[in-house]
GUVEX-26765 format. One record per residue (C-alpha): residue in one letter; x, y, z; residue number from 1. Coordinates in Angstrom, 2 decimals, decimal comma. Each point is the difference from the previous one (the first is absolute). Layout:
<nodes>
<code a; X X; Y Y; Z Z; pos NUM>
...
</nodes>
This chain:
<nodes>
<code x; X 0,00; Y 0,00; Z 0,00; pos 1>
<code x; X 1,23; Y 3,77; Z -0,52; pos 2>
<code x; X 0,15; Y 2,22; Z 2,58; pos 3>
<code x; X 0,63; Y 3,73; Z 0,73; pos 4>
<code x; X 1,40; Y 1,41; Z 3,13; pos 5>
<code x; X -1,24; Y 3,50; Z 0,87; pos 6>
<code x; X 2,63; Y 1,38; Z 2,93; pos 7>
<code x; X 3,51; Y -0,71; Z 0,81; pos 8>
<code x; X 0,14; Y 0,82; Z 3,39; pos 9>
<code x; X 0,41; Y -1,10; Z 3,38; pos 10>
<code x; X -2,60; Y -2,65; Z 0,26; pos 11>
<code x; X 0,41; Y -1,23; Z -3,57; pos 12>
<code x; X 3,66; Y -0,16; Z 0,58; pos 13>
<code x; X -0,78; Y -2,21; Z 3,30; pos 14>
<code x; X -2,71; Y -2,38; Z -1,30; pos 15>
<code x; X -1,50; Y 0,18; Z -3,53; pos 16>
<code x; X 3,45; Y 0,52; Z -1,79; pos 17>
<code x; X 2,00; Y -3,53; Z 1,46; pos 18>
<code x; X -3,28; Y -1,55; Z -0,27; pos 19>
<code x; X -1,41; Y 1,08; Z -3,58; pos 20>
<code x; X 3,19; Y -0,64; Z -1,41; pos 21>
<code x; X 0,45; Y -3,36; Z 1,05; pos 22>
<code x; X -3,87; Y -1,64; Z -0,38; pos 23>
<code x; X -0,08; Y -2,60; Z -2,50; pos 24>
<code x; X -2,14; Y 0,97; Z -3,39; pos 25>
<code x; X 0,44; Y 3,91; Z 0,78; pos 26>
<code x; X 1,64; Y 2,50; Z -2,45; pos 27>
<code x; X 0,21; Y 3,37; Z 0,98; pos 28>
<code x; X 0,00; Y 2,39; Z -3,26; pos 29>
<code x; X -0,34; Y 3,37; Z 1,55; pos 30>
<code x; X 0,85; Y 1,63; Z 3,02; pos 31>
<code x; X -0,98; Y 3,92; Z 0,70; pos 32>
<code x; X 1,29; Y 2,22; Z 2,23; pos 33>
<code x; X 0,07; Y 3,52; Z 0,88; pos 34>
<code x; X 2,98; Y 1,09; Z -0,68; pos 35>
<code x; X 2,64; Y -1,73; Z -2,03; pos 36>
<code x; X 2,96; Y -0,25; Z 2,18; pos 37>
<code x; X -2,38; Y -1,88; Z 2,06; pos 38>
<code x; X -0,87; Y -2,33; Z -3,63; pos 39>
<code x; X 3,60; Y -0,53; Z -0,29; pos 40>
<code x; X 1,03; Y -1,38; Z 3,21; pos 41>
<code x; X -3,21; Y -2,27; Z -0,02; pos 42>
<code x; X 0,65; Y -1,50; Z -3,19; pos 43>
<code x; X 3,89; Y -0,73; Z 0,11; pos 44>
<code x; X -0,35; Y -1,26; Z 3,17; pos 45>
<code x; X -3,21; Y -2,65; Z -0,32; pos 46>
<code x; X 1,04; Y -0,37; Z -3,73; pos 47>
<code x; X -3,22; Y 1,53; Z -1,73; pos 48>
<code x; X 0,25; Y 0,69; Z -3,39; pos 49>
<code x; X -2,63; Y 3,13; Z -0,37; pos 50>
<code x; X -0,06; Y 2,53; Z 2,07; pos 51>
<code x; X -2,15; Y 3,29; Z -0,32; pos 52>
<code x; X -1,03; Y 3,13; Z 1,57; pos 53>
<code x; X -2,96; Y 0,04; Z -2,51; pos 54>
<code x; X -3,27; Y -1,58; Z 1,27; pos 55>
<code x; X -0,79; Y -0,27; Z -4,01; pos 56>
<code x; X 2,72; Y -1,96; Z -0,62; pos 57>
<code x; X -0,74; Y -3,01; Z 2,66; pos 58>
<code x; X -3,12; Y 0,05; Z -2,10; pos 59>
<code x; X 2,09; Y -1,12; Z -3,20; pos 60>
<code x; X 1,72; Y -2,42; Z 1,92; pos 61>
<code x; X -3,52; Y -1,93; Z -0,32; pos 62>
<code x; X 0,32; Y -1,23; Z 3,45; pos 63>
<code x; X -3,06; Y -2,65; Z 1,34; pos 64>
<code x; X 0,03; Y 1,03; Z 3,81; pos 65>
<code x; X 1,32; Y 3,42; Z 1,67; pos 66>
<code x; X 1,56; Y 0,16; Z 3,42; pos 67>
<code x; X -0,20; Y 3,65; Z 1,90; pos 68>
<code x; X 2,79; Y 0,32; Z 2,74; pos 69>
<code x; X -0,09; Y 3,98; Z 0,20; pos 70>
<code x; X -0,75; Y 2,02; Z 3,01; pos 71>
<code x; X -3,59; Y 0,00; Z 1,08; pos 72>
<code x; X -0,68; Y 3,77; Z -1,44; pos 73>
<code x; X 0,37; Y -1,56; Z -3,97; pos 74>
<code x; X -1,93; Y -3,32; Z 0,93; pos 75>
<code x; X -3,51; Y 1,51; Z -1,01; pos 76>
<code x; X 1,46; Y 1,71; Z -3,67; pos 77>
<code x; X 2,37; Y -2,53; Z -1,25; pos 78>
<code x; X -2,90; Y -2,88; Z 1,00; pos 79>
<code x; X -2,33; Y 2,18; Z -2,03; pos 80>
<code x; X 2,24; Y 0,43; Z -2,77; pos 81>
<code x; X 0,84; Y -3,49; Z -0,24; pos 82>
<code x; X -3,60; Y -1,34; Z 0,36; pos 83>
<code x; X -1,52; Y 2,44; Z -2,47; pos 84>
<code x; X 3,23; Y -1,36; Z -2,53; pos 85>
<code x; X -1,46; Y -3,71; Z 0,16; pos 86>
<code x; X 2,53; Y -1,33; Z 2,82; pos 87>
<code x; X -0,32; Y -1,66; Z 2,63; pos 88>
<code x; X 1,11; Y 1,40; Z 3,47; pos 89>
<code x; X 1,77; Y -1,51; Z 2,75; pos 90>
<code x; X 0,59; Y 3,16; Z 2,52; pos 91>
<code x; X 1,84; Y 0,10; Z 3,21; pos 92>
<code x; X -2,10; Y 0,91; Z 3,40; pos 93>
<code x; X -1,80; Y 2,44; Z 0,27; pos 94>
<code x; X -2,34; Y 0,15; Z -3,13; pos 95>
<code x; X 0,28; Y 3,60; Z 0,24; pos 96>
<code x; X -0,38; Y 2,64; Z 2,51; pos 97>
<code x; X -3,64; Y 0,05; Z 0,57; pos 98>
<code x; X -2,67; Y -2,30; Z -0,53; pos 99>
<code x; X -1,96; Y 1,78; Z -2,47; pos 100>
<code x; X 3,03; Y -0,12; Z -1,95; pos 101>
<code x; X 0,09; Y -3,92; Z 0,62; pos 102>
<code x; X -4,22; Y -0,21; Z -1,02; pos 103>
<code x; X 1,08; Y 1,93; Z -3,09; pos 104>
<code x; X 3,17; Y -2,19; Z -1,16; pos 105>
<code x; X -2,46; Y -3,34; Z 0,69; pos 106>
<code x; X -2,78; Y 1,33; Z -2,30; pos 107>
<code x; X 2,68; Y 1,02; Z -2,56; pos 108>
<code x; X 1,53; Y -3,58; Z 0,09; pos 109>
<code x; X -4,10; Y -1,51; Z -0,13; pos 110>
<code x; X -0,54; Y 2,25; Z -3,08; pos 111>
<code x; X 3,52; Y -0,88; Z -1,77; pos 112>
<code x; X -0,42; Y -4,23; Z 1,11; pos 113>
<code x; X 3,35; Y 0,88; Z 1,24; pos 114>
<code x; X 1,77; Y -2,14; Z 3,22; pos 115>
<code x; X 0,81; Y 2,65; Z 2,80; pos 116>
<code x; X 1,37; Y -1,78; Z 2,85; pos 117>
<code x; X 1,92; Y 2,06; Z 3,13; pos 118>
<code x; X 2,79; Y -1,47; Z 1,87; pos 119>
<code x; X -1,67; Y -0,75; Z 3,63; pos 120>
<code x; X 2,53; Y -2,71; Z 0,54; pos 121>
<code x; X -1,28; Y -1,29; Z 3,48; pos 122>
<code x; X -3,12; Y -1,23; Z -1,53; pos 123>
<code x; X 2,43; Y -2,91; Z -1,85; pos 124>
<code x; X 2,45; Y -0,20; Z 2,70; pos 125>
<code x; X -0,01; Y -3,86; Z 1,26; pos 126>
<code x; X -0,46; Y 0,36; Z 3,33; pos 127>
<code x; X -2,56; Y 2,26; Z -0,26; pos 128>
<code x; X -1,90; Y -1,77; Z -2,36; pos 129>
<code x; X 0,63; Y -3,13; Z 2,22; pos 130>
<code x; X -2,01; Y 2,23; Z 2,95; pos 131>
<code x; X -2,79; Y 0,36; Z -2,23; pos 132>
<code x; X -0,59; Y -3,68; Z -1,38; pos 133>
<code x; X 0,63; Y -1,15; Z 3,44; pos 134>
<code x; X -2,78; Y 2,23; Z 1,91; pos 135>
<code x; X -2,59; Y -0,63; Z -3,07; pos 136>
<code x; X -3,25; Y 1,12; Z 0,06; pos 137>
<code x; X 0,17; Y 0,28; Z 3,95; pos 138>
<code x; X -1,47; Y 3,23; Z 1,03; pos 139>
<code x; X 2,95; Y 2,29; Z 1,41; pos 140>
<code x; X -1,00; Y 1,53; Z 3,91; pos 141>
<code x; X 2,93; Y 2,15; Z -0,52; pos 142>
<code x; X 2,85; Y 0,91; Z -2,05; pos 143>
<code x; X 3,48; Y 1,83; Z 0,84; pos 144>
<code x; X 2,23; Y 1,50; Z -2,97; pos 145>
<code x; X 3,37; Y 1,70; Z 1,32; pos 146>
<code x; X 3,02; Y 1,60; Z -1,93; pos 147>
<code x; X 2,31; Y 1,70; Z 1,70; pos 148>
<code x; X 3,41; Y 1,41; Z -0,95; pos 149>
<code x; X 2,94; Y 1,55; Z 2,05; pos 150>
<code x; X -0,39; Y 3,79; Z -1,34; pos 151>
<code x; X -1,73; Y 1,68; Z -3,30; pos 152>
<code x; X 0,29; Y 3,10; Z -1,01; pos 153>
<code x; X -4,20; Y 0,11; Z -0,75; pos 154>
<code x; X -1,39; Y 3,71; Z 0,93; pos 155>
<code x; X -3,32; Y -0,96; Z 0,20; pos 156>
<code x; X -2,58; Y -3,37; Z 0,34; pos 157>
<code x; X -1,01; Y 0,13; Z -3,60; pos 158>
<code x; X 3,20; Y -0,13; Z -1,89; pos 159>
<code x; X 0,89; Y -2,97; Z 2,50; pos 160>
<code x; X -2,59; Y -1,96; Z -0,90; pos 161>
<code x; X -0,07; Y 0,56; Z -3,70; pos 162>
<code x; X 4,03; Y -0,73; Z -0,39; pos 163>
<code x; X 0,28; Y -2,95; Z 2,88; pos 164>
<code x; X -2,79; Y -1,10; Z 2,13; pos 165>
<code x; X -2,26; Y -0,46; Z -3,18; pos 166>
<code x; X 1,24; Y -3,40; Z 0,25; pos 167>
<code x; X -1,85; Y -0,84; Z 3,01; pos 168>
<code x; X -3,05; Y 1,91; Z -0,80; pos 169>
<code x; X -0,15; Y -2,41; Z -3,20; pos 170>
<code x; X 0,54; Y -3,16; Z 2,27; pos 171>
<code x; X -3,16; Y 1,45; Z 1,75; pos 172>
<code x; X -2,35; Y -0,59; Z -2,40; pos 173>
<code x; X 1,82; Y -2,99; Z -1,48; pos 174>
<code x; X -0,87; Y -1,63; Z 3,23; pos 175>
<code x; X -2,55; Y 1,87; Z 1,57; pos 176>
<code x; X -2,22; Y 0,99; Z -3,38; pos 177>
<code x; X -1,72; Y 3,48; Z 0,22; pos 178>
<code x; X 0,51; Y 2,55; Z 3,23; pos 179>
<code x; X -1,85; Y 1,94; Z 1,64; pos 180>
<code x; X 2,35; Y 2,92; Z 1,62; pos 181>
<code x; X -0,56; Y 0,77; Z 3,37; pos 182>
<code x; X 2,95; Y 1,93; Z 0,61; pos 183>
<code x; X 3,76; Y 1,26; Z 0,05; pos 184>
<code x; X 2,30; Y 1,43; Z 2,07; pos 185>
<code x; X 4,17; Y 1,38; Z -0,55; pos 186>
<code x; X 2,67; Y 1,16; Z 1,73; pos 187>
<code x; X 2,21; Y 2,88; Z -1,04; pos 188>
<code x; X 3,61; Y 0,87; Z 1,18; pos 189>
<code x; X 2,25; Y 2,66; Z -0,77; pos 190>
<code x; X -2,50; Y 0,25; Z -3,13; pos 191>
<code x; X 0,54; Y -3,12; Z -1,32; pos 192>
<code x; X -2,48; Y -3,10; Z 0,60; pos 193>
<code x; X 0,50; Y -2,74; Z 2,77; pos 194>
<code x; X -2,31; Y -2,31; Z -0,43; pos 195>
<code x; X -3,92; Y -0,77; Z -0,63; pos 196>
<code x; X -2,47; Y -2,42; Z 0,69; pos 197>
<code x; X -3,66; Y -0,01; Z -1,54; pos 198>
<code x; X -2,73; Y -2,19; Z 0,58; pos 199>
<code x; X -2,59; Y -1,02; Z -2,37; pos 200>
<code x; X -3,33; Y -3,05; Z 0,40; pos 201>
<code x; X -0,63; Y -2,51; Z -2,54; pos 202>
<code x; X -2,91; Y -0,92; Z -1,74; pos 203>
<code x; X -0,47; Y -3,35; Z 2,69; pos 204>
<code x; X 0,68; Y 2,41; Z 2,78; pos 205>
<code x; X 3,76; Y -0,80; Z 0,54; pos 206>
<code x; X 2,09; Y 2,96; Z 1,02; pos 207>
<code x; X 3,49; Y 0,62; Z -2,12; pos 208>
<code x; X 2,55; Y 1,91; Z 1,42; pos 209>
<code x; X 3,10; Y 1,65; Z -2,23; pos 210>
<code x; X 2,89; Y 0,99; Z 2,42; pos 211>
<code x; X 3,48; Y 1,55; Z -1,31; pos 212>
<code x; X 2,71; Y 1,60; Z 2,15; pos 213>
<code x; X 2,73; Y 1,48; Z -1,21; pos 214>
<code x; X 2,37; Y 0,49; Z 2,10; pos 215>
<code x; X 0,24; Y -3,96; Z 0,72; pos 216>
<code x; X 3,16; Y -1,94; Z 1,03; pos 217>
<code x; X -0,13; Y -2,21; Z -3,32; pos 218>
<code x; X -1,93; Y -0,23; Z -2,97; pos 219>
<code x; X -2,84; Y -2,04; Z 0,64; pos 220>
<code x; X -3,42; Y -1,17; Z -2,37; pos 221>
<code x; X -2,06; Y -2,48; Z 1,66; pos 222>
<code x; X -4,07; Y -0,86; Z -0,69; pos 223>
<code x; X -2,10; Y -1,45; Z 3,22; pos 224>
<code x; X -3,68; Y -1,68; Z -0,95; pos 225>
<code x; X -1,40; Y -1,36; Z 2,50; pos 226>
<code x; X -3,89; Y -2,42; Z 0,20; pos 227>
<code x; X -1,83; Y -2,97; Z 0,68; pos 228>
<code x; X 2,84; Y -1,35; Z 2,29; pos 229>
<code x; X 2,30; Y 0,96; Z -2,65; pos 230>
<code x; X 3,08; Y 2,17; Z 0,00; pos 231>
<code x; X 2,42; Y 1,08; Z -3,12; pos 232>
<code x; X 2,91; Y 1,97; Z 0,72; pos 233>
<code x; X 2,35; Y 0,55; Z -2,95; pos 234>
<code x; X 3,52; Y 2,00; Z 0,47; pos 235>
<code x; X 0,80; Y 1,15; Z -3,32; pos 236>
<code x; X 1,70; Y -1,43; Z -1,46; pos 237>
<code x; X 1,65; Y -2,87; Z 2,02; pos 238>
<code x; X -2,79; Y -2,10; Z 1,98; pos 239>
<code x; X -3,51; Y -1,18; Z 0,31; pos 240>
<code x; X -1,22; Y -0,93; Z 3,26; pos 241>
<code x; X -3,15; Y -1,80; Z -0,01; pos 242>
<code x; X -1,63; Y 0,00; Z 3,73; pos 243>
<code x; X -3,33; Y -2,31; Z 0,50; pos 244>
<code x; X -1,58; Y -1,00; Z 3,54; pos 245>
<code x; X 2,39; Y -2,95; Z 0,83; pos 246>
<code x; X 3,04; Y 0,27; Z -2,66; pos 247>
<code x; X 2,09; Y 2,41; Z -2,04; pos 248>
<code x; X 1,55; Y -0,33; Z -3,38; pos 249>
<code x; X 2,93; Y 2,32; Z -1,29; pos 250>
<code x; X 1,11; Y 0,24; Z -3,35; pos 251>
<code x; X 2,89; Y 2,07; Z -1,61; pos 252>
<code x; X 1,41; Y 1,21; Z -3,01; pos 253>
<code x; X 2,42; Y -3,47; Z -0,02; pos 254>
<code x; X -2,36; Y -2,44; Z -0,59; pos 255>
<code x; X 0,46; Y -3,84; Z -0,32; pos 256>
<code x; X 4,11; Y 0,79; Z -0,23; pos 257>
<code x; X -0,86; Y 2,02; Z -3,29; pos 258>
<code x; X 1,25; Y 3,88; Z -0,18; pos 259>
<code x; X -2,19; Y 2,14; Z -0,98; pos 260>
<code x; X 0,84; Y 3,75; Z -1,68; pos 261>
<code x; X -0,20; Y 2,90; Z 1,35; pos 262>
<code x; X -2,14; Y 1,59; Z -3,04; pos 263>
<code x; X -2,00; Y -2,99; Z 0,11; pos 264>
<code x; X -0,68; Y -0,46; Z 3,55; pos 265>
<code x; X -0,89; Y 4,33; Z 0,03; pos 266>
<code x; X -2,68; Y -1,15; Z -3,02; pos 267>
<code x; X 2,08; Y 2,68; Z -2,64; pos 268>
<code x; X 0,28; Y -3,45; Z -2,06; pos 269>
<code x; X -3,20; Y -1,12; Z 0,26; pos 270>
<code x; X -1,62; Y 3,41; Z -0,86; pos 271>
<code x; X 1,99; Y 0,50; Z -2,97; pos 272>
<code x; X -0,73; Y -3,97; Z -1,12; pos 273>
<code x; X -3,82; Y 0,79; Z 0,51; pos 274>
<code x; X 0,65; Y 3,55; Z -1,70; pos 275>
<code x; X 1,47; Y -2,03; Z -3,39; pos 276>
<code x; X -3,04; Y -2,76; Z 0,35; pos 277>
<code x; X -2,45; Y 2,29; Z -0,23; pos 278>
<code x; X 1,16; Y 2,01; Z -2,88; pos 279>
<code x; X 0,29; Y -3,38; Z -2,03; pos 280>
<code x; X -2,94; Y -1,32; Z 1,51; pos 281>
<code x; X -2,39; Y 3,37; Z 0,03; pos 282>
<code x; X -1,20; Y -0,99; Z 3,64; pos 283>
<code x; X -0,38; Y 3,07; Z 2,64; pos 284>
<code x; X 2,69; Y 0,24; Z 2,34; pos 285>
<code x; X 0,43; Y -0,63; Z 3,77; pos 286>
<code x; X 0,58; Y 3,51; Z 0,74; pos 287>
<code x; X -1,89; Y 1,62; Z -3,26; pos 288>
<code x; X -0,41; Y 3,81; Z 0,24; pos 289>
<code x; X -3,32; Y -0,55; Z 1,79; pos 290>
<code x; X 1,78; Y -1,54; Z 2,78; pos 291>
<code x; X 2,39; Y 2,69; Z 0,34; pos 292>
<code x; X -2,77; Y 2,94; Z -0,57; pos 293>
<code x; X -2,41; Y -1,81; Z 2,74; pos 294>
<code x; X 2,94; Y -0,23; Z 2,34; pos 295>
<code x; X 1,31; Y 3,52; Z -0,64; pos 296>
<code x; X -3,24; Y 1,21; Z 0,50; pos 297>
<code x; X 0,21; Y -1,63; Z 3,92; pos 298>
<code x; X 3,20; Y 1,60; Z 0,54; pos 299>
<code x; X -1,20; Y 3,12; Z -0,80; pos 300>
<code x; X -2,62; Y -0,50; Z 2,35; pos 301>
<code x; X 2,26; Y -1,25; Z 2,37; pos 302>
<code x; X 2,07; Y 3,53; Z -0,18; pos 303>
<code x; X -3,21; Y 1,74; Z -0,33; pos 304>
<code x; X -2,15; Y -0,70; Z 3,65; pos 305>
<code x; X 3,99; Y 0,66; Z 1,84; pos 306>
<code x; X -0,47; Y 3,36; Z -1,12; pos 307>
<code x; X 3,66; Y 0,45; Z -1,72; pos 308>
<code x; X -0,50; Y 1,75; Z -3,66; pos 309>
<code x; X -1,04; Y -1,73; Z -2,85; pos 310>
<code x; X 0,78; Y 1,72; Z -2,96; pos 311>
<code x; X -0,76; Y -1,80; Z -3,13; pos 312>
<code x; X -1,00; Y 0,56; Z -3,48; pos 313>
<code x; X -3,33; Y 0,96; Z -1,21; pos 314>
<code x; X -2,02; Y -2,28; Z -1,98; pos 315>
<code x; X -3,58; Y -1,15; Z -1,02; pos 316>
<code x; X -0,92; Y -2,10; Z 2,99; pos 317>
<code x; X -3,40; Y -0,05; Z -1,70; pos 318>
<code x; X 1,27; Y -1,80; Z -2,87; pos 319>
<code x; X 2,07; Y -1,98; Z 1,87; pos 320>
<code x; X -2,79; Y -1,24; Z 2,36; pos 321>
<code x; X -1,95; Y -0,75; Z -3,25; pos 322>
<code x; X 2,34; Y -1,94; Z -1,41; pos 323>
<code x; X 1,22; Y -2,27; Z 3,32; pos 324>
<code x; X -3,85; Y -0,79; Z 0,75; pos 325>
<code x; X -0,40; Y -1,73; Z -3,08; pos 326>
<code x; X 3,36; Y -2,41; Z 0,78; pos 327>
<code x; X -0,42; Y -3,02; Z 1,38; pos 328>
<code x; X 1,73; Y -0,26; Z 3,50; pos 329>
<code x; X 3,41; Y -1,56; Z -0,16; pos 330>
</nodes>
């Protein structure tokens, strides 16, 4: 299949670059960047043949599939761009920067037939994905989601969550389905942000509760559910621990003597394997742009009832509630 990589930055240079390069059956014909310095250095290093600052000219390259690793700013223009050109997307978290913007880019992928699929990589990480075959159809009582990191340089609760803690908010509604917010409160120090925790009640009743701190003594991700005599507890991305009324179970990221990777065990290469599926097999992703919009829209929310400013775009939310009551719920 040919590809296109649009970015040539930090996180391309850390995941999709050694990984793109090397997957069996890929051929990347075109890679864009801003600035051509920035081409250059891409291209000798990873050994890619076209390089371009010319968003016209990854179109002649006739790629199949398009993978956006820019900053989150460009996500909702180059997606556009690329959808409205016939591609199909694969775009690093966030969709873009708003959720309108996210509603728009999934009803310009619906009206192309295009594949838009965002890089929530949690949702295909194994453990993870262990936790949620393993608890079933079991109604959750409650649910804990915590990220924290040792410092961040974050100024205020909505830039946090859009950049970092998205993660978890996704993982919310992977496991938990559709929230109800109840509410959210930060800490600030020496204006930068400390830490948060919201709360927010499922449609079964469960309560979900998103804690990050950062100012922590490690980096630490871990997911809690909790029902019918059942506890999951998953520390990303090392262990599983499985706790039921007389007997616990722990897995890890060795299993049965076999190492695992590190970009599989994170779910980077199963997201990017289901990514490539779909565009040969037309299916809607895992985390489609409908996904992403439904759980931007929570976050927003989220930042919204703490009271911190939400400054976002304007857009037709008339349209856009048109349009999502017609869908079909995920």
């Amino acid at each position: 299949m040919k590809i296109a990589i649009i970015g040539a930055g930090a996180i391309a240079e850390k995941t999709y670059f050694p990984m793109l390069t090397n997957w069996p059956g890929l051929e990347i014909v075109s890679l864009f960047s801003r600035t051509q310095a920035s081409v250059d250095k891409a291209c000798e290093k990873w050994r890619i043949g076209n390089g371009t600052t010319d968003l016209h000219t990854v179109l002649k390259a006739n790629p199949q599939a398009v993978f956006v690793v820019t900053n989150n700013a460009s996500h909702y223009d180059l997606c556009k761009f690329m959808l409205e050109n016939g591609m199909d997307v694969y775009v690093e978290k966030p969709l873009a920067i708003s959720s309108i913007q996210c509603f728009d880019l999934a009803q310009i992928a619906e009206k192309h037939q295009r594949v838009l699929a965002v890089g929530f990589n949690r949702r295909y990480a194994l453990l993870y994905r262990q936790a949620k075959e393993i608890f079933q159809d079991r109604p959750i009582q409650s649910a804990v989601f915590q990220k924290h990191r040792i410092s961040s340089s974050h100024i205020n609760l909505y830039n946090q969550y859009l950049d970092d803690t998205i993660h978890q908010i996704d993982l919310m509604r992977y496991y938990c389905g559709e929230l109800e917010v109840l509410s959210t409160h930060y800490q600030m120090i020496d204006n930068q942000l400390a830490g948060a925790i919201s709360t927010a009640r499922m449609q079964s009743g469960g309560l979900a509760v998103l804690i990050n701190s950062l100012q922590a003594g490690a980096w630490q991700e871990s997911v809690t559910l909790h029902g019918e005599g059942l506890t999951v507890h998953v520390d990303a991305f090392r262990e599983l621990r499985v706790k039921y009324n007389d007997r616990e179970e722990v897995y890890g990221a060795d299993r049965a003597g076999n190492w695992i990777s590190d970009m599989r065990e994170r779910g980077v290469e199963g997201e990017i394997k289901h990514f490539l599926e779909c565009v040969e097999t037309r299916q809607t992703p895992l985390t489609s742009a409908l996904e992403a919009a439904k759980m931007q829209e929570l976050m927003e929310k989220l930042v919204e009832i703490s009271g911190d400013k939400l400054e976002l775009p304007k857009g037709d939310w008339d349209r856009v509630n048109r349009w999502v009551g017609n869908k079909k719920q995920p």
